[in-house]
C-alpha positions in Angstrom: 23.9 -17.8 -9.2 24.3 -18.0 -5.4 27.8 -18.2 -4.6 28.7 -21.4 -1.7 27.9 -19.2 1.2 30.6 -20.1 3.4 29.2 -20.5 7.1 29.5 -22.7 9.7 25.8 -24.5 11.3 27.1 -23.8 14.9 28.4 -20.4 14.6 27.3 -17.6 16.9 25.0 -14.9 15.6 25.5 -12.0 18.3 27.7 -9.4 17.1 26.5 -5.6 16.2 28.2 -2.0 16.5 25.8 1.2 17.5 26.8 4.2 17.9 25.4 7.8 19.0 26.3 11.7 18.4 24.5 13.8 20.7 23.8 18.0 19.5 26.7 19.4 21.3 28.9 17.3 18.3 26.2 18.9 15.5 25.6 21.4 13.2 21.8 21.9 14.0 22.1 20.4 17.2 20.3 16.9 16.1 20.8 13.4 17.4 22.2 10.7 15.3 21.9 7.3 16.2 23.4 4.6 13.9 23.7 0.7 14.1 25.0 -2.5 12.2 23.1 -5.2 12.7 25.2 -8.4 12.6 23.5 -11.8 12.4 23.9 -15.4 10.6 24.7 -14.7 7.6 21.9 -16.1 5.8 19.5 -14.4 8.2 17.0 -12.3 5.9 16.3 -9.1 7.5 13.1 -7.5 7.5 12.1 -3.4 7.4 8.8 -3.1 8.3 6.3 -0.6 9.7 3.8 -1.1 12.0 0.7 1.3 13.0 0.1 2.6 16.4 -2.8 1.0 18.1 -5.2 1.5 20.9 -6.5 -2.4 21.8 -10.2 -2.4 22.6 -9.4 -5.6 24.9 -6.9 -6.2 27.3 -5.4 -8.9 25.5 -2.3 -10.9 25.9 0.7 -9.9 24.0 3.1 -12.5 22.6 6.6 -11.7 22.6 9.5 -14.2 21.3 9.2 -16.5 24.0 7.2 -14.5 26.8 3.6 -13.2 27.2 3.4 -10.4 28.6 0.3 -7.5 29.5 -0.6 -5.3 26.6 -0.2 -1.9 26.5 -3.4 0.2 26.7 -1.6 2.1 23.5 1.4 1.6 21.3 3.3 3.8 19.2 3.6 3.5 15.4 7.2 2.2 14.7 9.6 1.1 12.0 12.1 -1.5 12.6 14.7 -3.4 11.4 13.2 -7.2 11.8 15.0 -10.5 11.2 12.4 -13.2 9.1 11.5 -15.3 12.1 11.6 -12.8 15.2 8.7 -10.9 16.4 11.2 -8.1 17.7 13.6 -5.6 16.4 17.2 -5.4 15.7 16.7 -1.4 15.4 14.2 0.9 14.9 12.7 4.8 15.3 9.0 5.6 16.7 6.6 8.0 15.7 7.9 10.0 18.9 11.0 10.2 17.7 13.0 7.5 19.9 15.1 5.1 18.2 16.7 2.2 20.3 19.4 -0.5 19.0 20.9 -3.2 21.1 24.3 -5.8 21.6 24.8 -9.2 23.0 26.7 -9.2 26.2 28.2 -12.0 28.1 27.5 -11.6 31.8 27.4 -13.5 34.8 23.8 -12.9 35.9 21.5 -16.1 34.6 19.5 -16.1 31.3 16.3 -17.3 31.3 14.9 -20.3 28.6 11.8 -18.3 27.7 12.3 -14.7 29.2 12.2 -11.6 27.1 15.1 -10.9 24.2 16.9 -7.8 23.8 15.0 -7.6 20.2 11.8 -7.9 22.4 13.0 -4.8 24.5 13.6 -2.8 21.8 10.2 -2.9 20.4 8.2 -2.9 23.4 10.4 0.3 24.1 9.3 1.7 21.3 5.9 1.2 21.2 5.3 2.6 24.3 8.2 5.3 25.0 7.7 8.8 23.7 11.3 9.7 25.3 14.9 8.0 25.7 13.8 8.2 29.5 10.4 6.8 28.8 12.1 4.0 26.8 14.8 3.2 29.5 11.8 3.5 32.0 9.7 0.7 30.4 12.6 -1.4 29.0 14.1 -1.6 32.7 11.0 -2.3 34.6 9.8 -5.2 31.9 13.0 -6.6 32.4 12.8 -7.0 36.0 9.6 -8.5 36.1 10.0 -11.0 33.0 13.8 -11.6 32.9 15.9 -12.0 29.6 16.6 -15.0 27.8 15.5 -17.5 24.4 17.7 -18.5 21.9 18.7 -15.9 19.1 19.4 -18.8 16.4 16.9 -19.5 14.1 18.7 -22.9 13.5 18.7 -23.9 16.9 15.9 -23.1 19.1 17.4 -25.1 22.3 20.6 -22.7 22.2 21.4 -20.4 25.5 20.4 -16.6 24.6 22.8 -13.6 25.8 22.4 -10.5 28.1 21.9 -7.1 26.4 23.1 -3.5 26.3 21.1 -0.9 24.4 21.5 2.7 22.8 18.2 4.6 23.4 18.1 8.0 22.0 16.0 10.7 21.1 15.9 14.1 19.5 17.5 15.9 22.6 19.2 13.2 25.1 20.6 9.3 24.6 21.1 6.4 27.2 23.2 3.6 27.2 21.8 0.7 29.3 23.5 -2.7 30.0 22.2 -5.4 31.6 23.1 -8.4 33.7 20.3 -11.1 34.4 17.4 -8.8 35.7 20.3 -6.2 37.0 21.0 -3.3 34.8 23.3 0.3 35.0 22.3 3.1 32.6 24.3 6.2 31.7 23.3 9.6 29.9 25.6 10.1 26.7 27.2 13.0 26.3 28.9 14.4 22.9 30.0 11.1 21.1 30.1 7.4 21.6 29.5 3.9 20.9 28.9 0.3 22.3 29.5 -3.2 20.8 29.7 -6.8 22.4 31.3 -6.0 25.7 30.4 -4.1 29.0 31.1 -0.5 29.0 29.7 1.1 32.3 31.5 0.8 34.9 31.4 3.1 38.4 30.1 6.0 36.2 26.5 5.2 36.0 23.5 7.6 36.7 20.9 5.2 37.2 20.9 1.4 38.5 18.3 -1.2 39.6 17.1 -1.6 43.3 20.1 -4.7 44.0 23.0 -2.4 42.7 22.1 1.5 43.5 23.4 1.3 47.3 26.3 -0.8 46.8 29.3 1.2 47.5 32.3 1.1 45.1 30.2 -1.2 42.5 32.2 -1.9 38.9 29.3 -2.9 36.5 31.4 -4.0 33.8 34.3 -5.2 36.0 32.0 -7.1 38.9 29.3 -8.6 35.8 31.6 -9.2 32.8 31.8 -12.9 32.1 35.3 -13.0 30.5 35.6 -16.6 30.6 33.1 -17.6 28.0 32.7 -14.4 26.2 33.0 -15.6 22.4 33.2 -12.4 21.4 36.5 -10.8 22.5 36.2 -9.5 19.1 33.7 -6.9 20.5 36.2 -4.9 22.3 38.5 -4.6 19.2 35.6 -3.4 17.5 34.5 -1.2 20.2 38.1 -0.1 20.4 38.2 1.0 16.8 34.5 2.7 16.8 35.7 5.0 19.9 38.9 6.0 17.9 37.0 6.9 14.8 34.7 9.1 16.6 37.4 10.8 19.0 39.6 11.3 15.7 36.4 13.0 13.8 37.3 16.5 13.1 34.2 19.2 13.4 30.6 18.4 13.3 29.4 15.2 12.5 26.8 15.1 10.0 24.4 11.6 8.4 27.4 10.9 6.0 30.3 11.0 8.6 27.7 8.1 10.7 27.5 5.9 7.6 30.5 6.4 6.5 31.9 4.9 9.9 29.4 2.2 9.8 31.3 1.2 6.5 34.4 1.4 8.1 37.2 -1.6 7.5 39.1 -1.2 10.1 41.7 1.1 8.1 44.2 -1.7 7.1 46.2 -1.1 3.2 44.9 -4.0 1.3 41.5 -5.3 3.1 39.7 -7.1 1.7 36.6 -9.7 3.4 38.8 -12.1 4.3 40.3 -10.0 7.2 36.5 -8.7 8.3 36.9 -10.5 11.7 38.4 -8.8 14.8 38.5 -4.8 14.4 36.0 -4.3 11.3 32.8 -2.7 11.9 31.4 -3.2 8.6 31.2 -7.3 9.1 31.3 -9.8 5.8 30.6 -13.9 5.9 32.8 -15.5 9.0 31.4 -16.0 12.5 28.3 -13.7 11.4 28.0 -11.1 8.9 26.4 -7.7 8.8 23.2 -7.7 7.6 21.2 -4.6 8.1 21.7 -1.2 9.0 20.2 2.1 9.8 21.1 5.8 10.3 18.7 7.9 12.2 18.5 11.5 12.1 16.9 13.1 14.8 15.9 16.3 14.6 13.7 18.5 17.2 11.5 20.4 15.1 10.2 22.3 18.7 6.8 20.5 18.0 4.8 18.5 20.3 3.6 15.3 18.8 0.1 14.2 19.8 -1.3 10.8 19.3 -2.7 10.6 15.4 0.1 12.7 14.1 2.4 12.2 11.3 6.0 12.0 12.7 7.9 15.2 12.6 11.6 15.4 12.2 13.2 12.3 12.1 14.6 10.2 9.1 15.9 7.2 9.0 18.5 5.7 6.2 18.3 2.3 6.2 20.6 -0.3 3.9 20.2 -4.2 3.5 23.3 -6.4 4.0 26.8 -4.4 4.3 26.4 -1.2 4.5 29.2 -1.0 2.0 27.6 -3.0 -0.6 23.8 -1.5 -0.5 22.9 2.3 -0.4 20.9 4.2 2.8 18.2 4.6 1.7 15.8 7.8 3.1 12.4 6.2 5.3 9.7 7.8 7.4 7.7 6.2 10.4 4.4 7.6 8.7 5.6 6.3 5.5 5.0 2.3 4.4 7.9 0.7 3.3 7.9 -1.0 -0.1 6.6 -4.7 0.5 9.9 -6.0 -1.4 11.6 -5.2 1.6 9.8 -7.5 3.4 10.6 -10.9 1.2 12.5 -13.7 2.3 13.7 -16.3 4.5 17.2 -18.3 4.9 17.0 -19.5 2.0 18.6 -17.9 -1.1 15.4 -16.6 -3.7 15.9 -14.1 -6.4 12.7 -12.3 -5.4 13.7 -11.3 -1.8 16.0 -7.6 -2.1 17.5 -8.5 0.7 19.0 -11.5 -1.3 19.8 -9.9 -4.5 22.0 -7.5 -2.6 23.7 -10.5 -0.4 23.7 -12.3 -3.8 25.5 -9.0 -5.0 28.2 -9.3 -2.2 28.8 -12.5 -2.9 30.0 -11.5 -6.7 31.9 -8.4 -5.5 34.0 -10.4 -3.0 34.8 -12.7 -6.2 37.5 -10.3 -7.3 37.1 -7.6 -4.1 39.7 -4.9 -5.6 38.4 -5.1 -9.4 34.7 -5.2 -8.3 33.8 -3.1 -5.4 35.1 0.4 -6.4 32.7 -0.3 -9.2 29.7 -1.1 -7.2 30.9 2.2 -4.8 30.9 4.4 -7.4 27.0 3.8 -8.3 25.7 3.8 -5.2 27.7 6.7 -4.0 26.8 9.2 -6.8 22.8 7.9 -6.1 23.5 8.5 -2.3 25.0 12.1 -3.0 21.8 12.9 -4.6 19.7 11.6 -2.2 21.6 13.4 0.8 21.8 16.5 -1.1 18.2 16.2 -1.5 17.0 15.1 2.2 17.2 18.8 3.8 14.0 19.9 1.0 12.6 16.1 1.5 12.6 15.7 4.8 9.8 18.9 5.2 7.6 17.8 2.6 4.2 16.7 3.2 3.7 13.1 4.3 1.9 11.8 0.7 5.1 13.5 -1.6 7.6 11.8 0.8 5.8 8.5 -0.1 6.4 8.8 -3.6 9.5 10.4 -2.9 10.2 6.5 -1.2 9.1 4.7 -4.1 10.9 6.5 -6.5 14.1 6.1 -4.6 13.2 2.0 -4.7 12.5 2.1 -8.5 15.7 3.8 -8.8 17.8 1.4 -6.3 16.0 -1.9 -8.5 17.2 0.0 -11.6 20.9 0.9 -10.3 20.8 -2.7 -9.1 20.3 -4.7 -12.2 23.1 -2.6 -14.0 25.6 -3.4 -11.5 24.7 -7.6 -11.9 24.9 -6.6 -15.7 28.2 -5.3 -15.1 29.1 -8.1 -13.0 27.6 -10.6 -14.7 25.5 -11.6 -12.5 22.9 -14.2 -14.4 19.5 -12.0 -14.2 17.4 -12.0 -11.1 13.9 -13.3 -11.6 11.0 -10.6 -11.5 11.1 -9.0 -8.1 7.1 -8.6 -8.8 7.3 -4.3 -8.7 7.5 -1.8 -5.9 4.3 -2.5 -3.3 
C-alpha cells in the first residue's frame, strides 16, 4: 500500500536547510555539520560510497551536464545522491571535509549545460583535503565552467538555480554563495546556518576577481533576485534555523544537530499539513525532505596520507524525514549496505528508501495517534546507538563494518514491527543486507 502521493508535476524541487557548529560551541572542540536535503517528493535518494582513485589516463570526466578535466587523484567519499544525478546533495571525504549546498535565486545568468551545485559538491570533495581546499577548487571550477542544468528529473528543459554551500572541516567551515560565475565566501564562526536565500552581505572575507575591489558591495542585497525567488519560504526557514541555534543553551552535541533538523517549527498542534513556510523538517507539498546527514567531525591530531582509513569523522545519515527514519552511524572507509542504493521515482517495496516514505505516508494517516509510536522505537534504537558511538567510533575499520550491518539488520527488524503496528500490508523481501 502506497498512499496517493499528493504532488504536483510542475512543482519546484530546490529547497534544503544546512547548518554548522564550529569547536568554540563544543564539548571536545569538533565540527558538526548537518543538512536536509529537500527534493521532489518522489525523488529516491541514494547513499553511496565511492573509492579514491588515481586515473592512469587523463581522461574526460562527465559531470551532470559538463565535461570537465579529470583530476590526477580523487578522494574516497560518501554522499548523499539522488537516483538520476551524478553529484551529491551532501557528503564527507576521507580528509574529513563535508560540503552541503542550497538553491539561490540570483540575478547573474545560469547556464543550460554548466556545472550544478550537486556537481560542486562532489568534485569538492574528491579533490579537497581542507574547507579552504574545497572552496579553492569549487570556486575556481565554477569560473571557468559556469553553473546551470535543470535539477528536475521530470523535466530536463527546466532553468537550474545558483548555489550557496556549507564547506567544513574538522577545525574551520565556509559559507560560499554564488551568483552566475561571481561568488563571496565567509569563515563561520561559533554557530550558523543557510537555506534558500542570500546571506553574505558586506561581511565577506573572500570574493572573485569582478567583486573584491568594488567599494561598498552588498552581495546579497546587489545579487538577490527577489522578484522570481519561489522560495520566500527560505528566509522563514532560515529565520527559524538561526533562532534555534542562538536559543541553544551550552554545548551543542550530534543529538542537539538532529534534533534541530527534526524541528517543526514549534507550533501546538502540527501536524504535515502546516510543513510549508517555517518548518525545517519538510513533508509532501512544494517538495519534501528526503535525506539527511549529521557529520561529526573530529580532529584526532593525525595527518591523513593517501591509502589511509579515515580518522575521526562519522557521519549519521537518515532516509526521508529525519523525523520518521533513524541516523544511522556510517564511515567513509566503510561500504554502505547495497539496499541503500535501490530505487527510482517509482514506488517499489524493495527500495528502503521507499519503505520508509511508504512509512510516512501511513503515519501522516492519523499524525497524533501514529507518530509518537514510530518516535518512540526509533528513539530508544537511536539512544543506543549514540551512547555507543564514543567506543565505535575508535574501533578498527573491519569491527565498524559489522558494527554497520548490524545497525541495518536491526533498522529492517525495528522497521517491519512498526508496519505491523501500523498495519502496513508486508513489504516484499528487501533481498538481505549487501
Amino acid at each position: 500500500m502506497f498512499s496517493e502521493l499528493a504532488w504536483r508535476a510542475d512543482m519546484d524541487a530546490a529547497s534544503c536547510d544546512n547548518l554548522v557548529v564550529t569547536g568554540s560551541r563544543t564539548p571536545d572542540g569538533s565540527v558538526l555539520f548537518a543538512k536536509n536535503s529537500d527534493r521532489h517528493p518522489a525523488e529516491c535518494q541514494y547513499l553511496r560510497n565511492f573509492s579514491a582513485t588515481d586515473p592512469v589516463e587523463a581522461t574526460p570526466l562527465r559531470c551532470q551536464y559538463r565535461t570537465i578535466p579529470q583530476a590526477p587523484h580523487t578522494f574516497r567519499m560518501l554522499g548523499s545522491q539522488p537516483y538520476w544525478l551524478w553529484g551529491f546533495e551532501h557528503g564527507l571525504n576521507e580528509q574529513g571535509v563535508a560540503i552541503g549546498n542550497e538553491a539561490i535565486w540570483m540575478k547573474g545568468p545560469v547556464e543550460k549545460s554548466g556545472l550544478m551545485g550537486m556537481d560542486l559538491i562532489r568534485l569538492g570533495l574528491e579533490r579537497a583535503a581542507t574547507a579552504h581546499e574545497a572552496l579553492d577548487v569549487m570556486t575556481q571550477l565554477l569560473e571557468t565552467h559556469g553553473q546551470g542544468g535543470s535539477a528536475r528529473f521530470w523535466d530536463p528543459e527546466a532553468p537550474g538555480y545558483h548555489n550557496s554551500f556549507l564547506i567544513a572541516d574538522p577545525s574551520t567551515a565556509w559559507v560560499l554563495e554564488t551568483s552566475g560565475r561571481d561568488w563571496v565566501a565567509a569563515e563561520v564562526h561559533g554557530a550558523t546556518s543557510i537555506s534558500n536565500y542570500p546571506t553574505i552581505g558586506k561581511e565577506f572575507d573572500l570574493a572573485s576577481a569582478s567583486l573584491r575591489d568594488q567599494v561598498g558591495a552588498d552581495f546579497a542585497r546587489d545579487f538577490c533576485d527577489l522578484q522570481s525567488n519561489p522560495h520566500a519560504g527560505g528566509k522563514a526557514r532560515l529565520d527559524r534555523s538561526r533562532t534555534l541555534l542562538h536559543e541553544h543553551q551550552g554545548p551543542f552535541t550530534v543529538r542537539d544537530v538532529m534534533k534541530i533538523l527534526r524541528d517543526h517549527g514549534g507550533a501546538p498542534g502540527w501536524t504535515p499539513a502546516d510543513s510549508q513556510g517555517h518548518t525545517l523538517c519538510m513533508h509532501p507539498g512544494s517538495s519534501q525532505t528526503v535525506a539527511s546527514m549529521v557529520v561529526h567531525l573530529r580532529d584526532d591530531g593525525a595527518s591523513r596520507p593517501r591509502g589511509l582509513e579515515v580518522r575521526g569523522a562519522t557521519a549519521w545519515c537518515s532516509l526521508v524525514t529525519p523525523c520518521i527514519s533513524p541516523f544511522l552511524p556510517f564511515y567513509v572507509d566503510v561500504e554502505v549496505p547495497e539496499i541503500y542504493a535501490r530505487g527510482t521515482n517509482e514506488p517499489h517495496t524493495d527500495s528502503l528508501w521507499w519503505r520508509f516514505r511508504r512509512l510516512q505516508d501511513a503515519v501522516c494517516v492519523d499524525w497524533p495517534a501514529r507518530y509518537p509510536v514510530v518516535r518512540r522505537e526509533w528513539d530508544s534504537f537511536e539512544e543506543e546507538l549514540l551512547h555507543a558511538a564514543p567506543e565505535c567510533d575508535r574501533l578498527p575499520q573491519r569491527v565498524r563494518a559489522s558494527r554497520v550491518q548490524a545497525n541495518v539488520r536491526e533498522t529492517l527488524w525495528r522497521l517491519a514491527k512498526l508496519e505491523r503496528e501500523l498495519g502496513i500490508p508486508a513489504a516484499s523481501p528487501c533481498g538481505g543486507v549487501k
